[in-house]
Structures are given as structure tokens and as C-alpha cells.
C-alpha positions in Angstrom: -9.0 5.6 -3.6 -11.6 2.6 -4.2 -10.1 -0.6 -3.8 -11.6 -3.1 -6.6 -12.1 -6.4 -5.6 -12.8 -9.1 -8.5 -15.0 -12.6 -7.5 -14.3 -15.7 -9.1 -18.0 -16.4 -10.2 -19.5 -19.9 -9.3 -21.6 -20.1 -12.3 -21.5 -18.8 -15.9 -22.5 -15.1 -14.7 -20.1 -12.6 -15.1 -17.7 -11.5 -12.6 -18.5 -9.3 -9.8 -16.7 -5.9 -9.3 -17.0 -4.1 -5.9 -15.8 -1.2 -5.4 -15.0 0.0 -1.5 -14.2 3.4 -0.9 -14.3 3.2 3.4 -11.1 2.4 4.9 -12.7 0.6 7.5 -15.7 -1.2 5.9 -12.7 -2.5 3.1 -10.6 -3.7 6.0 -13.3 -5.7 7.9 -14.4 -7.4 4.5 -11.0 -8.2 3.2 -10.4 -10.1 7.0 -13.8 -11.7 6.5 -12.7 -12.9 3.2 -9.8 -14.2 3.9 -10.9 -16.2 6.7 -14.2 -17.7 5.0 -12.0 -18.5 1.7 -8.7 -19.4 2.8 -9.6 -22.2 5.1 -6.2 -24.6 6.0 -4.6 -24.0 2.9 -0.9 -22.9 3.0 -0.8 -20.5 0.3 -3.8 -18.3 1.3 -2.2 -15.1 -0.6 0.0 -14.4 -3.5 1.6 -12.0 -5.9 1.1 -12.8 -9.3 4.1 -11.3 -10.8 4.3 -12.1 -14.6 1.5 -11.6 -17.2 0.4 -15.3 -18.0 -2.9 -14.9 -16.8 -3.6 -12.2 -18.3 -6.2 -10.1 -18.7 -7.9 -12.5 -16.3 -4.9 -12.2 -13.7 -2.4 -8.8 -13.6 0.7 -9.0 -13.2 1.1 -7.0 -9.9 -2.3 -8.9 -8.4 -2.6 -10.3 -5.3 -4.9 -13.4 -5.4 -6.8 -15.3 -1.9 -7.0 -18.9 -2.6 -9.2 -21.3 -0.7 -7.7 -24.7 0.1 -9.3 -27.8 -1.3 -10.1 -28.9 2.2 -12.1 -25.5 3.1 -14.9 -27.3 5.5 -16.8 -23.9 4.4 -20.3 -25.0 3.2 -20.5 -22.1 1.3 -16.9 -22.4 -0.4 -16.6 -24.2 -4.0 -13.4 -26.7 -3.3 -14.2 -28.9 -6.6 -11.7 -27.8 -9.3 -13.5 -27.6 -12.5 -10.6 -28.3 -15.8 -11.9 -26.0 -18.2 -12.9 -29.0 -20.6 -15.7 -30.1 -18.7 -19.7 -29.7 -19.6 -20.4 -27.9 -16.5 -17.3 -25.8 -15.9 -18.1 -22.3 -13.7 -17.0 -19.2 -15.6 -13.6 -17.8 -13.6 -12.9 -14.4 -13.9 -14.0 -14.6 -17.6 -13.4 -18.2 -19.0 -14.1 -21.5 -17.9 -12.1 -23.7 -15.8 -10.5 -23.0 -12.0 -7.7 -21.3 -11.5 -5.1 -23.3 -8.9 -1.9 -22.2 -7.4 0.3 -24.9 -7.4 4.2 -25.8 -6.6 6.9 -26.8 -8.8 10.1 -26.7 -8.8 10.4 -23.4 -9.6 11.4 -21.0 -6.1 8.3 -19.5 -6.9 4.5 -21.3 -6.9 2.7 -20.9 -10.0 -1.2 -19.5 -10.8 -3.0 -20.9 -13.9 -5.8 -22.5 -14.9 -6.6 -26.1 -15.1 -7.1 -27.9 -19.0 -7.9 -30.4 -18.2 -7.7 -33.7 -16.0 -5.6 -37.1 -16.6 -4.7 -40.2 -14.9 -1.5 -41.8 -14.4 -0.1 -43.6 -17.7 -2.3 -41.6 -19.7 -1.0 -39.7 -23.1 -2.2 -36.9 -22.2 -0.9 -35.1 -25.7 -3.5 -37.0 -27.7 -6.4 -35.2 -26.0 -4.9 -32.1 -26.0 -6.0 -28.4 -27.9 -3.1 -28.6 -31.0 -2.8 -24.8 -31.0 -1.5 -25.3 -27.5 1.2 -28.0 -28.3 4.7 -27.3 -30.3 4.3 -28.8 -33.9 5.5 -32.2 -34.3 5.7 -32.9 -30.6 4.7 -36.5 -29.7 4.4 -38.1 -26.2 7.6 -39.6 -26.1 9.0 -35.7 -26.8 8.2 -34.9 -23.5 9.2 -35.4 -19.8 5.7 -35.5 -18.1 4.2 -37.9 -20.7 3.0 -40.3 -20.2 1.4 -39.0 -17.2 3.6 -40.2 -14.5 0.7 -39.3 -11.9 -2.9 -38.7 -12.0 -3.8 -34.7 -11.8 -3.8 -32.0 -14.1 -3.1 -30.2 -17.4 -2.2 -26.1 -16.6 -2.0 -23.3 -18.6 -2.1 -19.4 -18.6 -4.5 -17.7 -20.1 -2.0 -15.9 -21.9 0.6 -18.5 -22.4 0.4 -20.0 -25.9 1.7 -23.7 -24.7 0.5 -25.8 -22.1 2.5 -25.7 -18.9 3.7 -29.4 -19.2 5.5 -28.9 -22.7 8.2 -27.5 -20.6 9.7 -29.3 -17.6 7.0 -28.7 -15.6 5.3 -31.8 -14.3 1.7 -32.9 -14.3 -0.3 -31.0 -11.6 -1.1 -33.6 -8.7 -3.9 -33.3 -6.1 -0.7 -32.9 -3.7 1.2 -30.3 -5.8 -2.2 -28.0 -5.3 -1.6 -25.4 -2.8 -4.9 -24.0 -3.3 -7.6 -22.7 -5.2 -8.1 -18.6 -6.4 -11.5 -16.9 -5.1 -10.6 -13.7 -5.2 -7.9 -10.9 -6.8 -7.1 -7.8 -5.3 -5.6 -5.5 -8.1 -2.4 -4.3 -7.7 -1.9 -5.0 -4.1 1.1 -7.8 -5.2 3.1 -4.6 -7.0 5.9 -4.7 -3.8 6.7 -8.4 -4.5 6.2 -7.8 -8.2 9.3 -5.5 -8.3 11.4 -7.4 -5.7 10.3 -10.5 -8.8 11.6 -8.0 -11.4 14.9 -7.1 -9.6 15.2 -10.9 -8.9 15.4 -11.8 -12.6 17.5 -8.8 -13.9 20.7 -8.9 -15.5 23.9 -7.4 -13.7 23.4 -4.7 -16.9 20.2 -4.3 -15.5 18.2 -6.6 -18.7 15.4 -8.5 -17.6 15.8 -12.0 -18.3 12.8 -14.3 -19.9 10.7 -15.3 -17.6 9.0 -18.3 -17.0 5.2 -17.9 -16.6 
């Protein structure tokens, strides 16, 4: 079987597919990978396990993030919101895709909005399809921006991840930035997610993208 591995593209070309059918070659690359993209960050892999980024993302991906202090020359650590001018094209749309912690058990992928600074509303700059109708600032925990960073959302996900109780995305909260997806290789810790969040009846429960 060929193993697929998508690129996040560094400019507004489209993304790259390669497709490598020798065992070896496919090992040595994915090391090489992995070491010229990861750099120090300390989420270098990761399952994606629900469908918010989808069809960008699968549910059942594994992603390689770089860390925004990759000393690589050659590795894009900027992270580009999605609103900006000059925003590369990632795996189809604009914007960089970040994983980032919370205070979920879990970190989460999605792609960066856009960028804010402490005190800011941040709702008054925002896409309205993306925000609840009739929500204000003072609806929501995380506005007024209680630090500078960033605006997230799936690609899927109709709201932005900061209507909920999630928090704005700090500099500090980034655990690193997606280069590359390996389809399907995430599917063990996809169904060990699955089992997590079923019912004793054996009924998934909603889960939070």
C-alpha cells in the first residue's frame, strides 16, 4: 500500500501529494521529516480524532507539527491568521493551522482567524456567520481579550473556538505548528478517543471539536 503524505504549501500553490510505495524509502523520509520539521516543539505528532478540520484534516490523521522556535532556515515558523493580505494557502485555505493546549485532556488542531491583542473586542472584527446571533462581548468569557494571541476555528466548525469556553490562543498556549498529515496513521488513538467518549450503553457522546 502507498502511503500519501499531504504538505502544508508555503505559498498559494496547491498542496503536494506524494505517494511512496517502498517500505524503506517511506521510512527514511518520514524520520527526515520529522526531524527537519519538528525542531523543539513538544507536540511533534498528533492524532486528529474528530472531524473539525475537515476535509482539510481527517479524523483518524496524524499531523507533524514544527515548533515556532524551529532554528531550521528552511522551516516557515511565522503563523499566518487567515485574515491577512499575504496568508500561504494550508492544505487548501488560507491561514496556519496550530495545535494548541486548553483545558481540555486533549490539545486541539485548528486554524488561526485571526490575531488580537489584550483588551481588545475581538467580536467586533469578527466573520458574523461564525458568531451565535445576538452575542455581544460582554456574552462571552474570553472577551475582552484577556491576553494578546489568537482567534481559532475548524474548518468545519460553524462557530469560532472562543464562543465556547475556550480561551484566546496565546503565543504560550501554541504547542506547535502543522507541516505535514499522514492519512490515517492516527486511526489507533482515534478509536481509543471514541471508546473514551462513549456512553456505558455504548452512545457516543457530543464531542467537542
Amino acid at each position: 500500500l502507498s502511503l500519501s503524505i499531504w504538505w502544508a504549501s508555503v505559498s498559494d500553490a496547491p498542496v503536494t501529494e506524494m505517494s511512496l510505495r517502498a517500505i524503506p524509502i517511506r521510512m527514511v523520509l518520514l524520520v527526515f521529516l520529522f526531524f527537519l520539521f519538528t525542531g523543539a516543539t513538544t507536540q511533534p505528532i498528533g492524532a486528529v480524532v474528530t472531524g473539525s478540520m475537515e476535509p482539510a484534516i481527517q479524523s483518524g490523521d496524524m499531523v507533524i507539527s514544527s515548533a515556532t522556535t524551529n532554528p531550521n532556515p528552511v522551516v516557515d515558523t511565522t503563523i499566518h491568521p487567515a485574515n491577512s493580505p499575504d496568508a500561504p494557502h494550508v492544505f487548501g485555505q488560507p491561514g496556519s493551522i496550530i495545535v494548541y493546549q486548553t483545558f481540555l485532556d486533549r490539545p486541539v488542531t485548528h486554524r488561526v482567524r485571526y490575531q488580537v491583542e489584550a483588551g481588545e473586542n475581538w467580536v467586533e472584527k469578527a466573520d458574523e456567520s461564525h458568531i451565535p446571533a445576538g452575542i455581544e462581548c460582554s456574552d462571552l468569557s474570553s472577551c475582552p481579550a484577556p491576553v494578546s494571541g489568537y482567534i481559532t476555528r475548524g474548518d468545519s466548525n460553524r462557530y469560532y473556538d472562543q464562543v465556547g469556553e475556550i480561551q484566546v490562543v496565546s503565543s504560550d498556549d501554541v504547542l506547535g505548528i502543522v507541516k505535514l498529515r499522514v492519512p490515517e496513521l492516527g486511526q489507533v488513538a482515534k478509536f481509543a478517543y471514541d471508546r473514551s467518549q462513549s456512553t456505558p450503553e455504548g452512545i457516543n457522546q457530543q464531542q467537542m471539536r
